[in-house]
Steps between C-alpha positions, in 0.01 A plus 500: 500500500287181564776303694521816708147544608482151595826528689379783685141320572720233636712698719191674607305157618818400666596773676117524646494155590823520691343805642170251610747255624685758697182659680357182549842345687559864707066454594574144618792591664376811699122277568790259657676733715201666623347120611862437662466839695120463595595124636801667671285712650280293594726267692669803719148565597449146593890486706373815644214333682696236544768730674188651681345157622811348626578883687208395639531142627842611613349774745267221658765250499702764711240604746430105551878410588517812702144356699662158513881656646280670752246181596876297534629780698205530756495061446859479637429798786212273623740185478754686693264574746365179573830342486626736761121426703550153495875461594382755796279270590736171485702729726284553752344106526894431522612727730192428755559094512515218361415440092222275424453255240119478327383218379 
């Protein structure tokens, strides 16, 4: 019965240090997962903000083109204007005599 106890303390140490080796794997792989998740996490909060900031800057950027179509609008009205003014006025110094030449 001597070879059999000692068998059985064998089997006994090994099957608890397989057991230690098993929990201690599973604990390093769940303590890995749960870092992979929490930096996961982490970076959809940062792309949120990100998301958020260039929402943002895409607003402004809107409004500013829209100022700018309307300043080249009311730019090219004026032009218009003064193009139509000024070829009035060539008319009428053509019309009423003679064109003169400044030096």
């Amino acid at each position: 019965m001597d070879w059999i106890t000692a068998l059985a303390v064998v089997m006994i140490c090994a099957g608890v240090t397989i057991s230690v080796v098993v929990l201690v794997a599973v604990g390093s792989i769940r303590r890995s997962l749960n870092d992979g998740a929490a930096r996961q996490a982490q970076q959809a909060r940062r792309m949120a903000e990100t998301v958020a900031t260039l929402g943002l800057q895409l607003q402004n950027a809107q409004t500013r083109i829209d100022a700018l179509t309307d300043s080249n609008r009311r730019l090219a009205e004026q032009l218009t204007a003064l193009g139509e003014r000024v070829g009035d006025g060539d008319a009428g110094l053509r019309t009423g005599g003679p064109a003169r030449l400044l030096h």
